[in-house]
LUMNURO-500575 format. One record per atom (N, C-alpha, C, O, CB): x, y, z. Coordinates in steps of 0.02 Angstrom, whole numbers, padded with zeros to 5 digits, always signed. Glycine has a CB too. Example, Ala and Ser with C-alpha at 12.3 -4.5 7.8 and 13.67 -1.06 7.14 Angstrom:
REM residues 2
+00660-00284+00390+00615-00225+00390+00660-00165+00390+00712-00166+00423+00565-00224+00452+00642-00112+00354+00684-00053+00357+00645+00002+00394+00670+00057+00402+00704-00030+00286
END
This chain:
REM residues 54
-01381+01603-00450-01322+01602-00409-01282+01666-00420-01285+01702-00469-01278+01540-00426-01249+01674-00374-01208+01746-00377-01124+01732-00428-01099+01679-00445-01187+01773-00274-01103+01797-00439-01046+01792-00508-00994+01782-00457-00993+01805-00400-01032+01870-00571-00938+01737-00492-00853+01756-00445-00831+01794-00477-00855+01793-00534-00788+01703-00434-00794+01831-00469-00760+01882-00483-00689+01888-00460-00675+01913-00406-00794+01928-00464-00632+01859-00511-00574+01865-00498-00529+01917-00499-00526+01947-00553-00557+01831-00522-00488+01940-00452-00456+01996-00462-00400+01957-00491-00385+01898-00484-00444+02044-00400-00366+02013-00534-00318+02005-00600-00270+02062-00560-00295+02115-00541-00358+02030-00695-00199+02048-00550-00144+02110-00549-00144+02148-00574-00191+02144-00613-00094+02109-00559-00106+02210-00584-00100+02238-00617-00047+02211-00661-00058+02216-00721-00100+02286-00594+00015+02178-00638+00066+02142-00671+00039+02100-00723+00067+02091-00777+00104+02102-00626-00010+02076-00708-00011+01996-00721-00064+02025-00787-00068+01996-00841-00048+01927-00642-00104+02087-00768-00128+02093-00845-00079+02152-00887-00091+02194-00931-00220+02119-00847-00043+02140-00864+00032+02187-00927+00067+02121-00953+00086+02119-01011+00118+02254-00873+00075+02068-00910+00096+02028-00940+00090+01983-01005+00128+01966-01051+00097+02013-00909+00011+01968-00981-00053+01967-01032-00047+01995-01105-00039+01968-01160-00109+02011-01000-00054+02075-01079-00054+02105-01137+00034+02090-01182+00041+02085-01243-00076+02191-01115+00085+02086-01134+00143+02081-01171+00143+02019-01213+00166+02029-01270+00199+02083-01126+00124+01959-01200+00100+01903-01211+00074+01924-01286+00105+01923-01340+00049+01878-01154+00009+01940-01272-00009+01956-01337+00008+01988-01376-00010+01975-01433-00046+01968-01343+00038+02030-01368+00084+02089-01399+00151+02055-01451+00169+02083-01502+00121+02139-01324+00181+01993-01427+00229+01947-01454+00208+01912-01486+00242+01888-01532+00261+01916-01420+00131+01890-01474+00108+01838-01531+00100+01877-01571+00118+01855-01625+00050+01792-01527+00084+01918-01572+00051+01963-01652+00100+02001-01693+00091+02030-01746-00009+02029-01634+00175+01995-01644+00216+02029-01704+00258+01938-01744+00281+01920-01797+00295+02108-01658+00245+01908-01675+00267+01837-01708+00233+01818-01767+00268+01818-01818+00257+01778-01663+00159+01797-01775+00137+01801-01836+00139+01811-01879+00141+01775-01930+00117+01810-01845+00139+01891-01866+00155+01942-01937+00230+01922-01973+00245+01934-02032+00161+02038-01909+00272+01889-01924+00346+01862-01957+00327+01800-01989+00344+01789-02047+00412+01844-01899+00286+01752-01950+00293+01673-01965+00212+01683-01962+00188+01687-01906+00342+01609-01900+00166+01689-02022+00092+01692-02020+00081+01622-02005+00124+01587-02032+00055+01719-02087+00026+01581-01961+00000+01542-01962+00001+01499-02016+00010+01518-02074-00040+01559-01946-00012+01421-01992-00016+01364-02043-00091+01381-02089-00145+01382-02060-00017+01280-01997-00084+01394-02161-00126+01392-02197-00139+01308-02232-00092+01275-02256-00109+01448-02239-00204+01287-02230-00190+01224-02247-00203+01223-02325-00206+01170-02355-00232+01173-02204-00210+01288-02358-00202+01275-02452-00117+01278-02447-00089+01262-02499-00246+01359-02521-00078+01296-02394-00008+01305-02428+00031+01235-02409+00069+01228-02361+00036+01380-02396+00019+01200-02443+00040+01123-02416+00127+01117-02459+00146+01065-02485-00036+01045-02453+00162+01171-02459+00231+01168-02493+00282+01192-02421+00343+01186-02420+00236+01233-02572+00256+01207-02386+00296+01206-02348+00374+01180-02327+00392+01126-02351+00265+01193-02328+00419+01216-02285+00501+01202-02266+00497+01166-02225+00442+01156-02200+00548+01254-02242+00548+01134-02205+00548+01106-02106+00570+01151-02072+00553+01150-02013+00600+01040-02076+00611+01203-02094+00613+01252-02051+00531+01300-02050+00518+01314-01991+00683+01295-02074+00491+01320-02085+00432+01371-02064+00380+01308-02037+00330+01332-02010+00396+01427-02141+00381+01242-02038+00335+01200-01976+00365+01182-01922+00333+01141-01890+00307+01136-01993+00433+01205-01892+00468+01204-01836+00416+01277-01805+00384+01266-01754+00564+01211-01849+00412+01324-01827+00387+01382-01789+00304+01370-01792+00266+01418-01784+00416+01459-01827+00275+01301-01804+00190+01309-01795+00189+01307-01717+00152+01342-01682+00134+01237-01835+00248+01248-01687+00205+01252-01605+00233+01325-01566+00289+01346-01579+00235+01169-01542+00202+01349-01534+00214+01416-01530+00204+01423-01440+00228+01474-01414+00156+01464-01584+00171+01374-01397+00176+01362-01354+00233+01360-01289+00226+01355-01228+00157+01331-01373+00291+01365-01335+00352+01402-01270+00341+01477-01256+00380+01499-01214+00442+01400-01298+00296+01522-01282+00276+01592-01293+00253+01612-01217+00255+01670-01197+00212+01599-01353+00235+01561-01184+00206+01585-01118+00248+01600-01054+00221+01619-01002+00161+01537-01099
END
């Protein structure tokens, strides 16, 4: 069968990249849930869902 091939904006892949660009300095502030660090705050497992980012 033949490929689809979606065209992407130009916006929409800056956005993308901005997107990603925020998760990775977010991280580097609030690193991901490690599951050996089970001492955790309620404030640093308020920042695991990260899903308003989009």
């Amino acid at each position: 069968m033949g490929q689809v091939i979606q065209f992407v904006s130009k916006s929409e892949r800056e956005r993308i990249r901005l997107i990603e660009e925020a998760r990775a300095i977010y991280d580097s502030i609030f690193p991901p849930n490690d599951p050996a660090n089970e001492g955790q705050t309620a404030a640093s497992t308020r920042h695991g869902d990260r899903s308003n980012l989009a």
